[in-house]
C-alpha positions in Angstrom: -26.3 3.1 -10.4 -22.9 4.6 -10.3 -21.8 1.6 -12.6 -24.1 1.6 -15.3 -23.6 5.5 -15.7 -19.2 4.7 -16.1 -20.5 2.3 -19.0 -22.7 5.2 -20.5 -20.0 7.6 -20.3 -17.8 5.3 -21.3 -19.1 4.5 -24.6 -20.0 8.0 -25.5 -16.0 8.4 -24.7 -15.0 6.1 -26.8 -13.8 3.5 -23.9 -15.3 0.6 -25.7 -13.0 1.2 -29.0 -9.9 1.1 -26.6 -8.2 -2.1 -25.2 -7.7 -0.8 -21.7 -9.7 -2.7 -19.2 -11.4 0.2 -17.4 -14.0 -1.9 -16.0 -11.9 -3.5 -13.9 -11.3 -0.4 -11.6 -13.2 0.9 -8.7 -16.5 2.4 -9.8 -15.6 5.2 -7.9 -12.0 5.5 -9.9 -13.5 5.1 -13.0 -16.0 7.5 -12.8 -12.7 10.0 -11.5 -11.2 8.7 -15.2 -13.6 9.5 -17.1 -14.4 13.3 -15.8 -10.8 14.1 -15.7 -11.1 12.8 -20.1 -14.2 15.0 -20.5 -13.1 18.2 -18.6 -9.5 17.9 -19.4 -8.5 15.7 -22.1 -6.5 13.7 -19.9 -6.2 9.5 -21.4 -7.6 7.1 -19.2 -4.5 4.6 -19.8 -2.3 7.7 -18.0 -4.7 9.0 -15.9 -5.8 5.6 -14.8 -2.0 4.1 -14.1 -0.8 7.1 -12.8 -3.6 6.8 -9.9 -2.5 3.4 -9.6 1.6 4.5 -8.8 0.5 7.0 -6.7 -2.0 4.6 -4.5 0.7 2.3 -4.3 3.1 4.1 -3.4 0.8 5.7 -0.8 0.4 2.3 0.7 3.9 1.9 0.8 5.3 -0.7 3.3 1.9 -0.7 5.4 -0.1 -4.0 3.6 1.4 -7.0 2.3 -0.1 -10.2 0.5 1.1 -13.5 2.0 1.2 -15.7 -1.2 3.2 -18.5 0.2 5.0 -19.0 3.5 8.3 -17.3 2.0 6.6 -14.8 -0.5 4.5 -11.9 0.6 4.1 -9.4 -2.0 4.1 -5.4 -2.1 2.6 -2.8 -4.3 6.2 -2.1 -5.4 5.9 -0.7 -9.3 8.1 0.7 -11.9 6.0 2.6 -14.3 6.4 4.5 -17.8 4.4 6.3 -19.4 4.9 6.0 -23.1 3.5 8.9 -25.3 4.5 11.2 -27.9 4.9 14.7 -27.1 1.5 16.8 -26.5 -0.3 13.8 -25.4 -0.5 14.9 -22.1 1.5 12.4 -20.4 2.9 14.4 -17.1 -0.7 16.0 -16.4 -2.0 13.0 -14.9 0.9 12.0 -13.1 1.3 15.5 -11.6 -2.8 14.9 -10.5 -2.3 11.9 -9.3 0.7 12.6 -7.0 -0.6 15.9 -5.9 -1.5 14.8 -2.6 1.5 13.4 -1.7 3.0 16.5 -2.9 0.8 18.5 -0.6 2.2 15.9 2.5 5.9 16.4 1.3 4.9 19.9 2.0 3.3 19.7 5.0 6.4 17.4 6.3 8.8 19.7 5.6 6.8 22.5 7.8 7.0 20.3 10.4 10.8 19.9 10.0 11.6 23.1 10.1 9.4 23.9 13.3 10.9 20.9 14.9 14.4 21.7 14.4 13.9 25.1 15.1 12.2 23.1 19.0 15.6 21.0 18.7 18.4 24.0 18.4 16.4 25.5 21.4 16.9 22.2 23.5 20.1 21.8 22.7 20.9 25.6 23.8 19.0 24.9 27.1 21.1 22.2 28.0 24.5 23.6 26.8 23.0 26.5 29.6 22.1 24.2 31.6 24.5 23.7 34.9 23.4 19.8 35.0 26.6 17.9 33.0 24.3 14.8 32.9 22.0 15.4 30.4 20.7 13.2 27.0 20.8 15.2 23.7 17.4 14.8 22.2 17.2 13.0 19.3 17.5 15.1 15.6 14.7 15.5 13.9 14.6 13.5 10.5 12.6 15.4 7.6 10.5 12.7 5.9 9.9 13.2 2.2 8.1 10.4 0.1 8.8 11.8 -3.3 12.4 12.2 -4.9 13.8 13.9 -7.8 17.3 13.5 -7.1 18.2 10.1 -7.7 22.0 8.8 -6.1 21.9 5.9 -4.7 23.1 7.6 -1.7 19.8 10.2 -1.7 17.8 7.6 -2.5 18.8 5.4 0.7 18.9 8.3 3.1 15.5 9.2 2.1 14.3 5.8 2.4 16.2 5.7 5.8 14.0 8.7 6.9 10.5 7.1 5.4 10.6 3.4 5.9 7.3 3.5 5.0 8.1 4.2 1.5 9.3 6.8 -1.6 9.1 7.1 -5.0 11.1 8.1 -7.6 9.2 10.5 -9.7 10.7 12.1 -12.8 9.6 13.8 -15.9 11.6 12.3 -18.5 12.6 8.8 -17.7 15.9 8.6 -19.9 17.2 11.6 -17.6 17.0 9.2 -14.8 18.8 6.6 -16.7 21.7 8.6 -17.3 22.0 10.4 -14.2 21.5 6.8 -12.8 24.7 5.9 -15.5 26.8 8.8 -15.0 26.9 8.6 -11.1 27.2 4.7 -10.2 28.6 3.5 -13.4 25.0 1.3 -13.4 25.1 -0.2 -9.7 21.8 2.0 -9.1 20.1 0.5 -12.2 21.6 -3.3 -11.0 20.3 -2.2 -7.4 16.6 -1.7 -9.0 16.8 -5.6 -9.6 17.1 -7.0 -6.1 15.1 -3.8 -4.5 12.0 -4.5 -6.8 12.1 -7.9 -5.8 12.6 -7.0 -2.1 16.2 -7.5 -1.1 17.6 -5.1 1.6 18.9 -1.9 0.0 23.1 -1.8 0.8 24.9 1.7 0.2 28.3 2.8 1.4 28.8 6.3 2.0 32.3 7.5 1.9 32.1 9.8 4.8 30.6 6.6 7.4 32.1 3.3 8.2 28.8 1.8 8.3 27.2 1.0 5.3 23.0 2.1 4.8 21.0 -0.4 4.6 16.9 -0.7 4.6 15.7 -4.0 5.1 12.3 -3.5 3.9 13.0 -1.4 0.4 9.8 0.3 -0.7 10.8 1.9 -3.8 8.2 3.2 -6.7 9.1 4.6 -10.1 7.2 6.7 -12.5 8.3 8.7 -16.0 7.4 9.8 -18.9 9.6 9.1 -22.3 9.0 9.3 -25.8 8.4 6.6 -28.7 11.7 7.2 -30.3 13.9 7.7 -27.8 12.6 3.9 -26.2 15.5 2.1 -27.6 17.9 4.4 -25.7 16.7 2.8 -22.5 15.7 -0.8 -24.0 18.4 -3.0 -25.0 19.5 -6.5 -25.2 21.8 -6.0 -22.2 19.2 -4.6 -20.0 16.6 -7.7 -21.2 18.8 -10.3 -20.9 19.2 -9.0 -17.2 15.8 -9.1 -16.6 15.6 -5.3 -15.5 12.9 -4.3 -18.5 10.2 -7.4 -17.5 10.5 -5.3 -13.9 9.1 -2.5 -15.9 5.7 -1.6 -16.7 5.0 0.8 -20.2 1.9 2.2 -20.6 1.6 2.7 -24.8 -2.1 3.6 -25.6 -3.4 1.2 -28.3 -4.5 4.8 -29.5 -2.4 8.2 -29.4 -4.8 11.6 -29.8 -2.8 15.4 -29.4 -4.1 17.2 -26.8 -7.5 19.0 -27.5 -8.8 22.4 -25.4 -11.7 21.8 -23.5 -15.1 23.5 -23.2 -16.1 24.1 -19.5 -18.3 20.9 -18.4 -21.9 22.4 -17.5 -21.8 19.9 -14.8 -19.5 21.5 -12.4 -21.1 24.3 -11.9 -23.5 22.8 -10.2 -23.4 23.1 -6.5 -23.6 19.6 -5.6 -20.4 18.7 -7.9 -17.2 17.7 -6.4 -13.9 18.4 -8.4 -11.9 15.4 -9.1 -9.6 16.5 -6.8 -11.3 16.7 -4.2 -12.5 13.3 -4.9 -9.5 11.6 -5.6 -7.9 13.2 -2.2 -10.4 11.3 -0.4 -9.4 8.1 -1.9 -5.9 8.6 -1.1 -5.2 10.0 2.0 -6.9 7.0 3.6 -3.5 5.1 3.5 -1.4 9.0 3.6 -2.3 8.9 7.3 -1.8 5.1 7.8 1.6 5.2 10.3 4.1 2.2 9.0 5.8 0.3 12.1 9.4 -1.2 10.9 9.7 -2.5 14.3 6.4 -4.3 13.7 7.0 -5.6 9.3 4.5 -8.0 9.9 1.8 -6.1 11.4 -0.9 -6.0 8.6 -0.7 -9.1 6.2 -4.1 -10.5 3.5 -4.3 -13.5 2.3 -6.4 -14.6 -0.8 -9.7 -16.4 -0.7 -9.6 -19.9 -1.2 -11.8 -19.1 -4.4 -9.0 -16.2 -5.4 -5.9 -18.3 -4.9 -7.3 -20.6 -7.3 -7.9 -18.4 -10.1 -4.4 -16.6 -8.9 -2.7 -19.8 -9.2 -4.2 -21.2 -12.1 -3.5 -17.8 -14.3 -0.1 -18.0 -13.0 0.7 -21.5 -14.4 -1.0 -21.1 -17.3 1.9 -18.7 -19.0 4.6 -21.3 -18.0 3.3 -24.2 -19.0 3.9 -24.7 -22.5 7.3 -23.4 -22.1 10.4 -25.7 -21.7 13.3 -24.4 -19.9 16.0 -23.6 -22.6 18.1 -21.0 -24.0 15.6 -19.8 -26.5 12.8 -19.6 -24.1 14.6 -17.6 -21.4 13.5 -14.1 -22.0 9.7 -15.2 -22.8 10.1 -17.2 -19.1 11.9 -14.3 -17.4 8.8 -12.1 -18.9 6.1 -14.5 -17.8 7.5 -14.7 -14.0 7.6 -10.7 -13.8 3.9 -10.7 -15.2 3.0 -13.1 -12.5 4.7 -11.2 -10.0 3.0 -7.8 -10.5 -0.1 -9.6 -11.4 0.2 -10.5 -8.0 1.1 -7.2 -6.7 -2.2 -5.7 -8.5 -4.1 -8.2 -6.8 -3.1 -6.3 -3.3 -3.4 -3.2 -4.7 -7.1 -3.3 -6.3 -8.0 -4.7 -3.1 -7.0 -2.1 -1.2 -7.9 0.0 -3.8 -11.8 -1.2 -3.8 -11.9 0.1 0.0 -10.5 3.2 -0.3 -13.5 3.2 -2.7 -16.1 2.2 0.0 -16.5 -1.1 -2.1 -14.9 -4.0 -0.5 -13.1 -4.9 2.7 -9.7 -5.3 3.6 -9.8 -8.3 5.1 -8.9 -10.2 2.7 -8.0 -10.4 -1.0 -11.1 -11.6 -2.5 -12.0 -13.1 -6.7 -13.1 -9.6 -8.0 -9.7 -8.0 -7.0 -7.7 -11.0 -9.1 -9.8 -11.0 -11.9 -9.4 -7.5 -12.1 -5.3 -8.1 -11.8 -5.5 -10.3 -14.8 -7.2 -8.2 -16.6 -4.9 -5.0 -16.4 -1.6 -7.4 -16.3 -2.8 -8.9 -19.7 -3.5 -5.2 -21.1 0.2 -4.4 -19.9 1.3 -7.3 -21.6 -0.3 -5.8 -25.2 1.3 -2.3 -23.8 4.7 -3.7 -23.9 4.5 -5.3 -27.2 3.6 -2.5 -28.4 7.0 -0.6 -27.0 8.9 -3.8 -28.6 7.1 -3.2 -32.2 8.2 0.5 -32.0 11.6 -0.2 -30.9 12.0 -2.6 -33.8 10.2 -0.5 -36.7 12.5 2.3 -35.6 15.9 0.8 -35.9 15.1 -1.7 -38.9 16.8 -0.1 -41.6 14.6 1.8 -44.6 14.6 -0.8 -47.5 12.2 -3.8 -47.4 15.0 -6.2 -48.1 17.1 -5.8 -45.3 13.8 -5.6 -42.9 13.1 -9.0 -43.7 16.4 -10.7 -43.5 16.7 -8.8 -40.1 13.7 -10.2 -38.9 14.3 -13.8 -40.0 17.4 -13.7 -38.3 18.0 -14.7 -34.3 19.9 -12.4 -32.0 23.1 -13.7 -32.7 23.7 -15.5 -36.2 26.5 -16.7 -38.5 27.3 -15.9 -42.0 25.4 -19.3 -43.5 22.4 -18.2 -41.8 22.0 -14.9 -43.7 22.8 -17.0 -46.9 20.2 -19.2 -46.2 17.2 -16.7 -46.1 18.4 -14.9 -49.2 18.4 -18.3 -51.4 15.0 -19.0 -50.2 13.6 -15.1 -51.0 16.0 -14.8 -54.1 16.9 -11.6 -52.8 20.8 -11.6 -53.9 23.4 -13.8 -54.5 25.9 -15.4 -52.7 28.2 -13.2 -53.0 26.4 -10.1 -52.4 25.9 -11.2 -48.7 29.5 -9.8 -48.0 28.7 -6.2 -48.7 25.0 -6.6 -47.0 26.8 -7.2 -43.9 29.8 -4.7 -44.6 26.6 -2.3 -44.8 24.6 -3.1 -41.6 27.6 -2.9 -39.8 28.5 0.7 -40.7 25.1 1.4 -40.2 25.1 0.2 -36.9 22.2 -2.2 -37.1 24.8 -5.5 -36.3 28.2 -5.8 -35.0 30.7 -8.5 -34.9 31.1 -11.2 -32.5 33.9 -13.1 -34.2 34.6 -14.9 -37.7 31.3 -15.4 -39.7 29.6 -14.5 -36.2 27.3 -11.5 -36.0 25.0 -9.9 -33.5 22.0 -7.6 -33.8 22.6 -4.2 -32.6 19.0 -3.3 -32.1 16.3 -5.3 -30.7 14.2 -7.4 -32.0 
């Protein structure tokens, strides 16, 4: 019942004119979508992602996916949410995280109370006439959400919560360059082994011993606007693979945000604000305990019907592709797709029994068919972000749009002569000055004689 009323709303929402796969949620988590779009305005692409980071991250280190006898995967994401300004892109996110918020809080009560239990110990026993005593051990404050982000912080956090913490900022290019300024980049080259599950290594100047977590659980999520993209997505940062580790969530469709009348329906007395419902959902894995003695303790494996379609999907992006240097990036973007395809397959399952709506057992067709779905819409998302980036740094006359986007990434001289002899867009010896101009403008640069490189992506 629940479902055909989602598919009612939905349509009268205007669901069905979007790309984004709703239907491949939870019932329960789409019907929490689409009253949070009616009451408040809120999109469903945020809303709905945003739910996702903060599930995940809720999970943390507690389930894994056995995939292969040297791969189990985690619900380890790096979200943005991509959105010009009044679009209400940090209202979801601030929803969604609220309970964990509300635990941070709760956490650091408990800190205080117990530290207050540990000075009085520790008083005792320096009273104490007995020499032969054990100090207690300190107590640690755990916090799973993190605003300050040095790599130090960020490991001494983690240290504290092996379970798992995320990264949660407002505007994502703050993190960049706080990320920048601090470690000269090391954190953002850290992100690529971490997302992928390498141990997490930091020295710390005051301690011999370096800091290391050996089970890195580390979640991302900020917003950032359209045209500042290109600030954080360059060719250095895709040739190194770090931007296929990211997912952007672009809506197909932007609207400004929109005051809401009150919704006649929650004034009724059986009604249960979204909240409310969507606390529910989550604390189920809030209160699951992680043991790090015990990594392995609760690992899924796929149907036999799942891993087929798993597999088969997975293949199915590579295998047209021939390794060489002109396929790289599009490889290096498939494998991450496959990878947090993956990851979503955990995570919806998981997800679906939160909801009351599946076990846990195992990770069963629906929940892959539903990762598909959302890892092909995130696939659309992205280009998206790339078509942006590229409209925004070509430069204003037609002309020089096309050349530029005839041209590779790095070109020569007798490649830009070349396109203009078969547009008849200038001679020969106009070329010279064209290139003299994108230069100042900063749309190439110069790689050596009659050698040139794009500036901006493309």
């Amino acid at each position: 019942m629940i479902g055909l009323s989602n598919k009612i709303r939905a349509e009268f929402e205007g669901v069905s004119e979007n790309d984004f796969p709703l239907h491949s949620f939870p019932q329960k988590i789409q019907s929490l979508v689409l009253d949070l779009k009616r009451n408040n305005g809120y999109p469903i692409e945020y809303t709905s992602m945003a739910l996702l980071s903060a599930f995940s991250t809720a999970v943390g280190n507690t389930y894994k996916l056995e995939v292969n006898d040297n791969w189990k995967a985690r619900t380890v994401f790096y979200f943005v949410i991509v959105g010009l300004p009044a679009t209400l892109k940090t209202h979801p996110v601030n929803f969604a995280y609220a309970p964990l918020e509300e635990y941070d809080i709760k956490m650091l009560e408990k800190c205080k109370q117990d530290k207050k239990e540990f000075e009085q110990q520790i008083n005792s026993l320096k009273k104490s006439k007995n020499s032969d005593y054990t100090i207690p051990e300190m107590p640690v404050c755990k916090r799973t959400i993190l605003d300050d982000v040095t790599p130090e912080v960020v490991a001494k956090r983690h240290n504290d919560n092996p379970k798992g913490i995320c990264i949660k900022v407002d505007e994502f290019i703050s993190l960049i360059k706080s990320a920048n300024q601090y470690s000269k980049g090391h954190f953002l080259e850290s992100l690529l082994s971490t997302w992928s599950g390498s141990p997490l290594k930091v020295d710390r100047c005051n301690n011999p011993l370096p800091l290391m977590i050996m089970n890195p659980h580390i979640n991302i999520i900020g917003t950032i606007q359209p045209g500042i993209l290109s600030e954080f997505i360059t060719e250095t940062r895709l040739d190194s693979g770090l931007i296929d580790r990211f997912i952007f969530v672009y809506p197909q469709h932007q609207e400004f945000y929109m005051w809401q009348l009150p919704n006649p329906q929650s004034q009724n007395n059986n009604y249960r604000k979204p909240s409310e419902r969507w606390n529910d959902i989550i604390q189920k894995f809030i209160n699951i305990e992680y043991n790090p003695s015990n990594p392995e303790e609760r690992i899924l494996k796929y149907t036999n019907e799942a891993n087929v379609k798993a597999v088969t999907w997975q293949n199915s992006m590579m295998e047209n592709l021939s390794p060489n240097k002109s396929t790289s990036r599009k490889a290096s973007r498939f494998s991450k797709q496959a990878d947090y395809g993956t990851r979503f397959c955990l995570l919806f399952q998981l997800f679906r029994w939160a909801c009351g709506e599946s076990t846990k057992d195992e990770v069963d067709i629906q929940s892959v068919e539903s990762a598909i779905c959302l890892s092909e819409w995130i696939e659309k998302s992205f280009q998206r972000v790339m078509a942006e980036i590229t409209s925004a740094n070509m430069p204003g006359d037609l002309q020089s749009q096309k050349i530029l986007s005839e041209l590779p990434n790095e070109f020569e001289t007798s490649d830009v002569k070349e396109i203009v002899k078969i547009n008849k867009f200038m001679c020969e010896r106009s070329v010279a000055n064209w290139l003299d101009r994108m230069v100042r403008e900063a749309y190439i640069e110069s790689v050596s004689y009659s050698k040139w490189r794009k500036k901006v992506v493309a």
